[in-house]
DSSP file (Angstrom, degrees, kcal/mol; ACC not computed):
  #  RESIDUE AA STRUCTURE BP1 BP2  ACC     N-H-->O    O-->H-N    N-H-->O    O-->H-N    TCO  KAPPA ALPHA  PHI   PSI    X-CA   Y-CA   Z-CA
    1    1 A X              0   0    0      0, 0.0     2,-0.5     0, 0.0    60,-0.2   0.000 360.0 360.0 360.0 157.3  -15.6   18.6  -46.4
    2    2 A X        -     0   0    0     59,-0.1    57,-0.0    57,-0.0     0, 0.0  -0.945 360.0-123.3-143.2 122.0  -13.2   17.1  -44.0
    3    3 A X        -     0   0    0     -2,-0.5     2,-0.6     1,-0.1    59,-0.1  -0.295  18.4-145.2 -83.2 151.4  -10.6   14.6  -45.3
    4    4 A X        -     0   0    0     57,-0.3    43,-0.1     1,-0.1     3,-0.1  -0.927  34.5-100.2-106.2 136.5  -10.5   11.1  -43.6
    5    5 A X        -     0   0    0     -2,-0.6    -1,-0.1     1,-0.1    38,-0.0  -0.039  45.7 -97.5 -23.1 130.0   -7.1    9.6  -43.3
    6    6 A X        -     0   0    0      1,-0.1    -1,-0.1    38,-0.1     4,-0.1  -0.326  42.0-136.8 -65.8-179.4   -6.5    7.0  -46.2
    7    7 A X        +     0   0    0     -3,-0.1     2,-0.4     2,-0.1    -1,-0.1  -0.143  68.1  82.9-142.8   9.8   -7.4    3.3  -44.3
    8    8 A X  S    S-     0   0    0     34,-0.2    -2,-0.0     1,-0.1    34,-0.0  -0.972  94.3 -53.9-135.4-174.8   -4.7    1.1  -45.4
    9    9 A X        -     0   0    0     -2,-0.4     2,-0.3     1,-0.1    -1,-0.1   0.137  46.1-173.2 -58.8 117.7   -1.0    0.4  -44.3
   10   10 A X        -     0   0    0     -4,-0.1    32,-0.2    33,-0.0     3,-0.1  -0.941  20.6-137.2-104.2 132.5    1.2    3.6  -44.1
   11   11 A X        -     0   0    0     30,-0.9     3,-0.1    -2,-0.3    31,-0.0  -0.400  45.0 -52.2 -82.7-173.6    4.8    2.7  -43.4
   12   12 A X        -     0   0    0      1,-0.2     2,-0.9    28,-0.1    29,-0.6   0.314  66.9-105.4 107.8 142.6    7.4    4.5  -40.9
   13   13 A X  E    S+A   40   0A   0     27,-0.2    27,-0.3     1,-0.1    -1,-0.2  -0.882  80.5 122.0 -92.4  95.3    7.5    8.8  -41.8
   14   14 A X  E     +     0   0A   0     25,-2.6     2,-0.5    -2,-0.9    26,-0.2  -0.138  32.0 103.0-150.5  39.2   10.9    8.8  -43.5
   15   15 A X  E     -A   39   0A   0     24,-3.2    24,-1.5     2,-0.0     2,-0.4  -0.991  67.8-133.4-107.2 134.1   10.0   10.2  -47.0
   16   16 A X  E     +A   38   0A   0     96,-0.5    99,-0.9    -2,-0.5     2,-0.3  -0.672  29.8 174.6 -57.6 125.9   11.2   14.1  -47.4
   17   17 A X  E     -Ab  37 115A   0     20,-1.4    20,-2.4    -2,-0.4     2,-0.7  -0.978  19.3-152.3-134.4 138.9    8.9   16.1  -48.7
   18   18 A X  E     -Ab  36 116A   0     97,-1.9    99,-2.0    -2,-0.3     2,-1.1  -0.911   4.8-157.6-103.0 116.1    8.8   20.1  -49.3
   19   19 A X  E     -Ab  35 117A   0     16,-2.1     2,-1.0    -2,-0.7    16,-0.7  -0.658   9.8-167.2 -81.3  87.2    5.9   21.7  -49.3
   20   20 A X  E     -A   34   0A   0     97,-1.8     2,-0.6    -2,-1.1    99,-0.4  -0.516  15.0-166.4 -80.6  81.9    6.7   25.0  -51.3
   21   21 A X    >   -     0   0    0     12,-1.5     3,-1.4    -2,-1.0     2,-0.8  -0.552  21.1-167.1 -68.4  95.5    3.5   27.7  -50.9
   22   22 A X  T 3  S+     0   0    0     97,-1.6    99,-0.2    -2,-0.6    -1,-0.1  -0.100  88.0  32.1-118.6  69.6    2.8   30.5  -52.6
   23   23 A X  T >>  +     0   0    0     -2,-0.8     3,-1.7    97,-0.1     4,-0.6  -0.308  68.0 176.5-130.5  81.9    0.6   31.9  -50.7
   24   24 A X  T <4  +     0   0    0     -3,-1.4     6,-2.1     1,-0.2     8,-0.3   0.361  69.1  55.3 -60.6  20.2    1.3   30.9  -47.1
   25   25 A X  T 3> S+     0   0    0      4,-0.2     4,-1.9     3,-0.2    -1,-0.2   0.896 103.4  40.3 -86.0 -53.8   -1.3   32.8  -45.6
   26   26 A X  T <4 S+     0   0    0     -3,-1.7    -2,-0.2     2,-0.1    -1,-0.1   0.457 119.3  51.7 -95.4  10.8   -4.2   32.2  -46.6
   27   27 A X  T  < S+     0   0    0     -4,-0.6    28,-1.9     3,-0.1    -2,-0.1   0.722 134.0   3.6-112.5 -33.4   -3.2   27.9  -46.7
   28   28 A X  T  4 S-     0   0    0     -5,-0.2    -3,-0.2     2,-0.2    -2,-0.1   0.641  96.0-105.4-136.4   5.9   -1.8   27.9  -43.0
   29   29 A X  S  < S+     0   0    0     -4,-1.9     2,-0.3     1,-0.2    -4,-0.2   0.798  92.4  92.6  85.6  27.4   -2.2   31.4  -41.0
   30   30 A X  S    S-     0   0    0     -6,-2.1    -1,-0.2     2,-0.1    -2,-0.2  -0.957  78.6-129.2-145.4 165.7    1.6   31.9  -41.4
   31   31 A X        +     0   0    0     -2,-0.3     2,-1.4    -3,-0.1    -6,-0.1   0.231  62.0 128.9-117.7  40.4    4.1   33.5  -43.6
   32   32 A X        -     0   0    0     -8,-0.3   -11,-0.3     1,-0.2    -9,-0.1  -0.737  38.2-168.7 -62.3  90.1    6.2   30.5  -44.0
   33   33 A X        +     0   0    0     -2,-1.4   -12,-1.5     1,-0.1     2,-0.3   0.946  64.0  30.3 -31.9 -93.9    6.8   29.9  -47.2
   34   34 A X  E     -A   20   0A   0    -14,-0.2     2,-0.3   -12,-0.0   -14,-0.2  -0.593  62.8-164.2 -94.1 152.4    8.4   26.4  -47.5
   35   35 A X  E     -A   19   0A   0    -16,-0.7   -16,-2.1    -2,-0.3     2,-1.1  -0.891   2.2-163.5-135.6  94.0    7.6   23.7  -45.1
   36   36 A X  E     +A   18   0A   0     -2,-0.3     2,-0.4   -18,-0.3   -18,-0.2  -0.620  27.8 143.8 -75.1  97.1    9.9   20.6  -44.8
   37   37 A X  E     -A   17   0A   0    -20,-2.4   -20,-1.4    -2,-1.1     2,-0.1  -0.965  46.9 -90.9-146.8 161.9    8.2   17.4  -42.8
   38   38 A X  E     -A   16   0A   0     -2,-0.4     2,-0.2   -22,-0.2   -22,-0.2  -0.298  29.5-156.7 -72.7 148.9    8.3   13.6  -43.1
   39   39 A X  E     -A   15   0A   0    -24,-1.5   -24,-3.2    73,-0.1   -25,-2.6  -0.865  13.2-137.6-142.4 153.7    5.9   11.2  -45.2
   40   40 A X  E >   -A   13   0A   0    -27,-0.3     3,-2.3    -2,-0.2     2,-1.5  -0.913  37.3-104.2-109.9 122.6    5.2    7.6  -44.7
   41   41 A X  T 3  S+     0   0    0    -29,-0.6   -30,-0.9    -2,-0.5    69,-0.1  -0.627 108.5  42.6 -44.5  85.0    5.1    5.5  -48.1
   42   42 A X  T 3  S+     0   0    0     -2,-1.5     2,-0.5   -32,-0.2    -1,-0.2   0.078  91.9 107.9-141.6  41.8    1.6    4.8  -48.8
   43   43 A X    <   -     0   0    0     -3,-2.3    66,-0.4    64,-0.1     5,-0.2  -0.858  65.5-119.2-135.3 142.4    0.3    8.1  -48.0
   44   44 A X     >  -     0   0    0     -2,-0.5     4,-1.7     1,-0.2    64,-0.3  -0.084  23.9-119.7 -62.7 144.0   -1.0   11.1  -50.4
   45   45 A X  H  > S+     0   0    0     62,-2.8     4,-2.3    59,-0.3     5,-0.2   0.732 111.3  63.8 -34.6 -26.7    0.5   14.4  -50.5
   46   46 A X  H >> S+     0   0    0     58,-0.8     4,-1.3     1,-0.3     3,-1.1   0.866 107.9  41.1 -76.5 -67.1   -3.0   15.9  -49.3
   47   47 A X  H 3> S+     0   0    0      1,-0.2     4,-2.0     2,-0.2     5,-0.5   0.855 108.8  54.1 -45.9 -28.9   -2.8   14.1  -46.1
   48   48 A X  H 3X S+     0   0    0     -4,-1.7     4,-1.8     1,-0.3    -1,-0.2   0.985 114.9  44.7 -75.3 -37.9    0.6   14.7  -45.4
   49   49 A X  H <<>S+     0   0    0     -4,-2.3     5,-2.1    -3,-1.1    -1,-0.3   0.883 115.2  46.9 -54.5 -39.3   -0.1   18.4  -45.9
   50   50 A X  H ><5S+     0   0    0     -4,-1.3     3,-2.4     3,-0.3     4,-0.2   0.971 109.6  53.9 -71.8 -65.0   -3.2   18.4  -43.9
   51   51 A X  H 3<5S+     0   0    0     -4,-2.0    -2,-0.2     1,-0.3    -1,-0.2   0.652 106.1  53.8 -10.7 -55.2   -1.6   16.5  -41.4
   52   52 A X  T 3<5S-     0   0    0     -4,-1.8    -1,-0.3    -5,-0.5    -2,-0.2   0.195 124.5 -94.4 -81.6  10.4    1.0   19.2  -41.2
   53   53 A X  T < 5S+     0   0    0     -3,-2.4     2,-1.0     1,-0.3    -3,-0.3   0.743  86.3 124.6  84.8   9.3   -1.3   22.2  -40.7
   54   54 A X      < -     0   0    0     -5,-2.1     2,-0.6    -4,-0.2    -1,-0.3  -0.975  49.8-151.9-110.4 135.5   -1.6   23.3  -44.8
   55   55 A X        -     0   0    0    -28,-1.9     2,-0.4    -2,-1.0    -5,-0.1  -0.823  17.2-177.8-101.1  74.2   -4.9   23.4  -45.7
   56   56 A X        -     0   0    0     -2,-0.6    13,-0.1     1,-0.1    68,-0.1  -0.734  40.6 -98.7 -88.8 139.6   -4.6   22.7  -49.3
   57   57 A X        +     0   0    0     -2,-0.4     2,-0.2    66,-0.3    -1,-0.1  -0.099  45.0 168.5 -55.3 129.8   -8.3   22.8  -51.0
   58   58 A X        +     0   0    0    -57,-0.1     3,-0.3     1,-0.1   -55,-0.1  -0.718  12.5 175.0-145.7 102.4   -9.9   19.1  -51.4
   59   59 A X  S    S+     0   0    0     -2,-0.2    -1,-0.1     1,-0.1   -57,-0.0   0.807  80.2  48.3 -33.1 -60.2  -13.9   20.3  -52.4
   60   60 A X  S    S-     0   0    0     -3,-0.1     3,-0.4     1,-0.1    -1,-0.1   0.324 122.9-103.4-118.9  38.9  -14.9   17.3  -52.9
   61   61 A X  S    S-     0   0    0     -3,-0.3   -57,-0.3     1,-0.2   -59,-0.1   0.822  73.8 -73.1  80.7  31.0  -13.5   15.4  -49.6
   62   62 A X  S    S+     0   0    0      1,-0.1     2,-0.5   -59,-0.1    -1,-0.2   0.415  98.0 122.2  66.4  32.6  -10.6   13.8  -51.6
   63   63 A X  S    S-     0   0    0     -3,-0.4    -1,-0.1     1,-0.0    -5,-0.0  -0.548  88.6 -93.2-124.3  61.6  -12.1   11.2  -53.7
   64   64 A X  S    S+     0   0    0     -2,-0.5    -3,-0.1     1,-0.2    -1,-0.0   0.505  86.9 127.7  66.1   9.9  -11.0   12.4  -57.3
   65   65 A X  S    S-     0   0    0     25,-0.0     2,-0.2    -5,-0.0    -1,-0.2   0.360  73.6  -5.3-110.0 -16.6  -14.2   14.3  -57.8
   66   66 A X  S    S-     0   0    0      3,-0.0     3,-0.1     0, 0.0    28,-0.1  -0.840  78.2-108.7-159.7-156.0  -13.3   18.0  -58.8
   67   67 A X        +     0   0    0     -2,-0.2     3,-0.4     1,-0.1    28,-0.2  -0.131  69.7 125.1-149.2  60.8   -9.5   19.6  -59.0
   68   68 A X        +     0   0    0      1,-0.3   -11,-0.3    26,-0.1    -1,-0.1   0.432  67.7  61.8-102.6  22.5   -9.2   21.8  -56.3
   69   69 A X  S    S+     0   0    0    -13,-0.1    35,-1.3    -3,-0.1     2,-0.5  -0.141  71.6 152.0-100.4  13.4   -6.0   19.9  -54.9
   70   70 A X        +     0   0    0     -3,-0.4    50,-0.4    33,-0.2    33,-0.2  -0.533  13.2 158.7 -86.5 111.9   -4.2   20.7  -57.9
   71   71 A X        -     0   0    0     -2,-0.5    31,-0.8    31,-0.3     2,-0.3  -0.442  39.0-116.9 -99.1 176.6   -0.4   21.0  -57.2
   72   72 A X  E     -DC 101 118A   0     46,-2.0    46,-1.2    29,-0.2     2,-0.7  -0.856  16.5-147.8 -99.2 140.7    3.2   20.7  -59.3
   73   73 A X  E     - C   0 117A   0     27,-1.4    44,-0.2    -2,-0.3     3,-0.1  -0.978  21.2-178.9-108.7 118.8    5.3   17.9  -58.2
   74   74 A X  E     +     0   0A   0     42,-3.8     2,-0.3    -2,-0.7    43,-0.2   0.849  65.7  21.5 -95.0 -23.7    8.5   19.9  -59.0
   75   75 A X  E    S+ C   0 116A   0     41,-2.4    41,-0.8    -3,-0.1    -1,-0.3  -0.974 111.3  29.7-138.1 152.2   10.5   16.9  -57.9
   76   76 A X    >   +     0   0    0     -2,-0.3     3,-4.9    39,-0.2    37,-0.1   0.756  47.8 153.4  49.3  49.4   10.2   13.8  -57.5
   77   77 A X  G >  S+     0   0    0      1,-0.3     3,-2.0     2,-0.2    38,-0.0   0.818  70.6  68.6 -35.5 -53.4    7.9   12.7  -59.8
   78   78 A X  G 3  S+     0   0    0      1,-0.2    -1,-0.3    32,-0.0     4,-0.1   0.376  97.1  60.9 -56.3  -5.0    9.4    9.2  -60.0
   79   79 A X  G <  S+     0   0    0     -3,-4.9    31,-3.4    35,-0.1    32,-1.1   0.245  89.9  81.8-119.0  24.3    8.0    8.6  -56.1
   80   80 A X  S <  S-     0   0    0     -3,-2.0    29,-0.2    29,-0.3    27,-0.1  -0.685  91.0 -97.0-113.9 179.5    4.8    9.0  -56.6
   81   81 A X        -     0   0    0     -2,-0.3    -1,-0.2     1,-0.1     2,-0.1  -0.232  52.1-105.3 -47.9 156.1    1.9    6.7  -57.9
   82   82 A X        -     0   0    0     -3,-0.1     2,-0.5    -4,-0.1    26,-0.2  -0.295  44.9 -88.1 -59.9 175.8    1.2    7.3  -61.6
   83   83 A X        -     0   0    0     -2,-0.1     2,-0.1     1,-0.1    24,-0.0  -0.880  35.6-129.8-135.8 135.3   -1.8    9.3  -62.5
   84   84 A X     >  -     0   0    0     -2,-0.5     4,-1.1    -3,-0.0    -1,-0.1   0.057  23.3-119.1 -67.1 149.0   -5.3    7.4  -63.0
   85   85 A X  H >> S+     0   0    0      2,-0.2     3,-2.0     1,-0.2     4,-1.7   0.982 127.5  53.1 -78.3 -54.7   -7.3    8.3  -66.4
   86   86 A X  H 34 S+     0   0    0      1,-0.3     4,-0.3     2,-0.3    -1,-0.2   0.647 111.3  45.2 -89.0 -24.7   -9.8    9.4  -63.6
   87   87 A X  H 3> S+     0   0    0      1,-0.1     4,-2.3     2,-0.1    -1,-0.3   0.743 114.3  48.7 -83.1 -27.8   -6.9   11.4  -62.3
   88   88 A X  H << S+     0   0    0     -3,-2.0    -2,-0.3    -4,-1.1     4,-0.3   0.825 107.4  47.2 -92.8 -24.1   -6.1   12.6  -65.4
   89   89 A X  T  < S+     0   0    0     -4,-1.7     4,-0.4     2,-0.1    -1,-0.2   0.684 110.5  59.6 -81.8  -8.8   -9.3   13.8  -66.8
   90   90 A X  T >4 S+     0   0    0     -4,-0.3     3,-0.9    -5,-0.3     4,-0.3   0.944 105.8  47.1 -64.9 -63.1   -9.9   15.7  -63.2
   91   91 A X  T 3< S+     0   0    0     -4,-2.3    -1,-0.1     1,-0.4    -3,-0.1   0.368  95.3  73.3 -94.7   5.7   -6.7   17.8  -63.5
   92   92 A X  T 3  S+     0   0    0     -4,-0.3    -1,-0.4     1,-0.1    -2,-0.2   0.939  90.1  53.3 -56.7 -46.3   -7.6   18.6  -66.7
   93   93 A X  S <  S+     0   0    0     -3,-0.9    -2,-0.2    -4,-0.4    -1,-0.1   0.540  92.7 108.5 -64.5 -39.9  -10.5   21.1  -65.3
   94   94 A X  S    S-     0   0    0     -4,-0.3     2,-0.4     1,-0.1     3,-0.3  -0.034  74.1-126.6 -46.1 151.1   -7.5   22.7  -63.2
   95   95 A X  S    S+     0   0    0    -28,-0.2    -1,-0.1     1,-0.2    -2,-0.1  -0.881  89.3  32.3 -95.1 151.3   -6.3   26.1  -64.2
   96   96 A X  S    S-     0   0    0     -2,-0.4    -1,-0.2     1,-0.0    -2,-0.1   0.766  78.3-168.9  85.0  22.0   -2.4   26.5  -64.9
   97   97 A X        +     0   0    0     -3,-0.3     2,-0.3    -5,-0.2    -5,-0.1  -0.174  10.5 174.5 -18.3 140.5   -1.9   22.9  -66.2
   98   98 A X    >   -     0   0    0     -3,-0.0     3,-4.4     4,-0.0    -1,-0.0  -0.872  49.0 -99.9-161.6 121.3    1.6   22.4  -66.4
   99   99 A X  T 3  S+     0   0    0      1,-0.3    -2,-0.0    -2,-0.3    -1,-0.0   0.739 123.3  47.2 -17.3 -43.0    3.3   18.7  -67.4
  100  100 A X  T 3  S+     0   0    0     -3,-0.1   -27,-1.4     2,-0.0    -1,-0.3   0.405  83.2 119.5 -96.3  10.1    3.9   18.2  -63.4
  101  101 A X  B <   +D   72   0A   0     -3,-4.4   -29,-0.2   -29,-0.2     2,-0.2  -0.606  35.6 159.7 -80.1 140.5    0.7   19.2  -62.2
  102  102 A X        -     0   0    0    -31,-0.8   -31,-0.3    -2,-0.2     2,-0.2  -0.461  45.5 -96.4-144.7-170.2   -1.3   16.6  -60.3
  103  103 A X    >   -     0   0    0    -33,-0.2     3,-2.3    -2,-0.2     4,-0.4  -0.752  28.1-142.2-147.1  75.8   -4.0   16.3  -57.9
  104  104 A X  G >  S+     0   0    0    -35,-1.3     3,-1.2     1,-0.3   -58,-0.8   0.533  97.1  61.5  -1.4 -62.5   -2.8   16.0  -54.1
  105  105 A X  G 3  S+     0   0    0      1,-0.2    -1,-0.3   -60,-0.2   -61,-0.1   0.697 107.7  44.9 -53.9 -38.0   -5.4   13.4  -53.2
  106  106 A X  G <  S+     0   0    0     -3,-2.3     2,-1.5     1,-0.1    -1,-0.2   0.413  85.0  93.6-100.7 -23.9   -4.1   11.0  -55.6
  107  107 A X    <   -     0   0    0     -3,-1.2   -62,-2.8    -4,-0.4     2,-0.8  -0.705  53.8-164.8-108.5 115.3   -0.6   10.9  -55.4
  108  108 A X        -     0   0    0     -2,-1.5   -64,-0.1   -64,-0.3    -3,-0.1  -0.724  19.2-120.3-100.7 123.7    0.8    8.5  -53.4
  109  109 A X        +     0   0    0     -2,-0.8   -29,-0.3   -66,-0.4   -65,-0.1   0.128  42.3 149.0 -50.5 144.1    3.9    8.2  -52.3
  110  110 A X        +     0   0    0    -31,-3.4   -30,-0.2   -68,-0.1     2,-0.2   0.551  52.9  53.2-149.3   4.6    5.8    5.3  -53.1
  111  111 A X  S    S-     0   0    0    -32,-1.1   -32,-0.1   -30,-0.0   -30,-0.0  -0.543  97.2 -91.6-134.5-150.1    9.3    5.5  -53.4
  112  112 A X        -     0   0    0      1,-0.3   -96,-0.5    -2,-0.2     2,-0.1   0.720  68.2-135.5-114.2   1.1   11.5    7.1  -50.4
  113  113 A X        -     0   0    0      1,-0.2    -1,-0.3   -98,-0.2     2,-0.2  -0.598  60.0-177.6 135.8-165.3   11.6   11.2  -51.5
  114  114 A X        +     0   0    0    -98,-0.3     2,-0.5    -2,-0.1    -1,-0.2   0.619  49.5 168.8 -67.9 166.8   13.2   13.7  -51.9
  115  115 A X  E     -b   17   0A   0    -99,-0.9   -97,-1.9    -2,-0.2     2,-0.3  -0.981  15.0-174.7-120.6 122.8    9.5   15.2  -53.0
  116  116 A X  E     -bC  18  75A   0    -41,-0.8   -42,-3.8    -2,-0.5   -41,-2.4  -0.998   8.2-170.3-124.2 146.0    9.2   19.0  -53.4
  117  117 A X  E     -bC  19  73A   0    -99,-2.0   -97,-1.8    -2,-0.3     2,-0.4  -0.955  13.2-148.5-120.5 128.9    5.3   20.1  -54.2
  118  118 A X  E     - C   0  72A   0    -46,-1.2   -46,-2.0    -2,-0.3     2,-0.8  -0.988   7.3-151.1-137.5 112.1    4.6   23.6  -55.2
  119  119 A X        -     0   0    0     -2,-0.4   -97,-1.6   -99,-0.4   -48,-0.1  -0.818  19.3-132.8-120.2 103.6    1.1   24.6  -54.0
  120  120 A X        -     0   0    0     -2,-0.8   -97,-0.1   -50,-0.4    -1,-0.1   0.025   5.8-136.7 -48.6 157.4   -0.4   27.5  -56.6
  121  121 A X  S    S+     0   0    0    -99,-0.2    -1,-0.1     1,-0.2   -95,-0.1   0.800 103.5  63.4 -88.8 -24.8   -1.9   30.8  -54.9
  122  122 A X  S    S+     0   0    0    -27,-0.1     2,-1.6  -100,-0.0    -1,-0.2   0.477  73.3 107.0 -63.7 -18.4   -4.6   30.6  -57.3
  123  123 A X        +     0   0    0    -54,-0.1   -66,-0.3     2,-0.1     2,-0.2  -0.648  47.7 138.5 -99.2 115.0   -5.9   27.2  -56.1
  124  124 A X        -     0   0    0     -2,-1.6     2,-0.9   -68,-0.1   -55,-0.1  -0.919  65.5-114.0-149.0 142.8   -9.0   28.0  -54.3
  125  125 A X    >   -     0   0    0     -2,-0.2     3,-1.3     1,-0.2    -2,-0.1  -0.751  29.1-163.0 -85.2 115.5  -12.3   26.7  -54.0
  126  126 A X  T 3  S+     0   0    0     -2,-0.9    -1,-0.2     1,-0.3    -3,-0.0   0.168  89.0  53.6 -89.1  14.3  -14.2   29.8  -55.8
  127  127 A X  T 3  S+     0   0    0      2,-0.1    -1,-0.3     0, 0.0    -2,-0.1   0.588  77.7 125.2 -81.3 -38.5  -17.6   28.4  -54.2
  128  128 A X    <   -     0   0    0     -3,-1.3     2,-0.2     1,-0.1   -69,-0.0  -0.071  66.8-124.1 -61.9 140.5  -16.3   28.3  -50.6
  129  129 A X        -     0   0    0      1,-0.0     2,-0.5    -3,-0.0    -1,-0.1  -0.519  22.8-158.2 -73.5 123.3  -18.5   30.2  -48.4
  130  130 A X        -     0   0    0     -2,-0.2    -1,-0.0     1,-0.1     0, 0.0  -0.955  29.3-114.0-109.8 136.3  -16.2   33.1  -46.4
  131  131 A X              0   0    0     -2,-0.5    -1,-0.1     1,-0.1     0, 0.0   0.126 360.0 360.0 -47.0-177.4  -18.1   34.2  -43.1
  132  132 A X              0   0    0      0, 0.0    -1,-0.1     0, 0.0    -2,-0.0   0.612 360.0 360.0-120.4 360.0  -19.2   37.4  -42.9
């Protein structure tokens, strides 16, 4: 499913964020590990990763619906949105729960960084079709 750009007002890209992967292979075709790029306040970690070439799993097109986005916010908890009961019964479903774990799609940025996001190797959509 193919994420649309959130639709309301993003400010200026001057939030840090670090994307920390750990497996940067199969999420961008590279063996970069960490990935450092700019975020605009009011926009969610998935896009700004998507946006930046990691392909972090969103199943169900990024509208809260399953938890295959499921990150750690290892820092900077305090700049993101709070987590929704609808967010919070979602990332339940995740495997590896961990107190910082979240749901890409859903946090939005809101205060000016740093953010580092730590994107499990185990989060995969275990439905998705691989050619043959």
């Amino acid at each position: 499913m193919h994420l649309r750009h959130s639709d309301h007002e993003h400010g200026p890209k001057e939030v840090p964020v670090r994307f920390i992967l750990e497996d940067p292979q199969d999420l961008t075709g590279t063996d970069k590990v960490e990935w450092e790029v700019m975020a605009a306040k009011g926009e969610h970690l998935l896009e700004v990763a998507v946006e930046n070439g990691i392909n972090i799993e969103h199943a169900c097109g990024a509208v809260c619906a399953c938890s295959t986005c499921h990150v750690y916010v290892e820092q900077g908890m305090d700049e993101v949105s709070e987590p929704t009961e609808a967010e919070e019964d979602r990332v339940e479903e995740a495997p590896g729960l961990q107190m910082n774990s979240r749901l890409s799609c859903q946090c939005e940025i809101e205060g000016k960084g740093p953010i580092v996001v730590r994107v499990p190797a185990w989060n995969r959509n275990a439905v998705k079709e691989v050619p043959h």
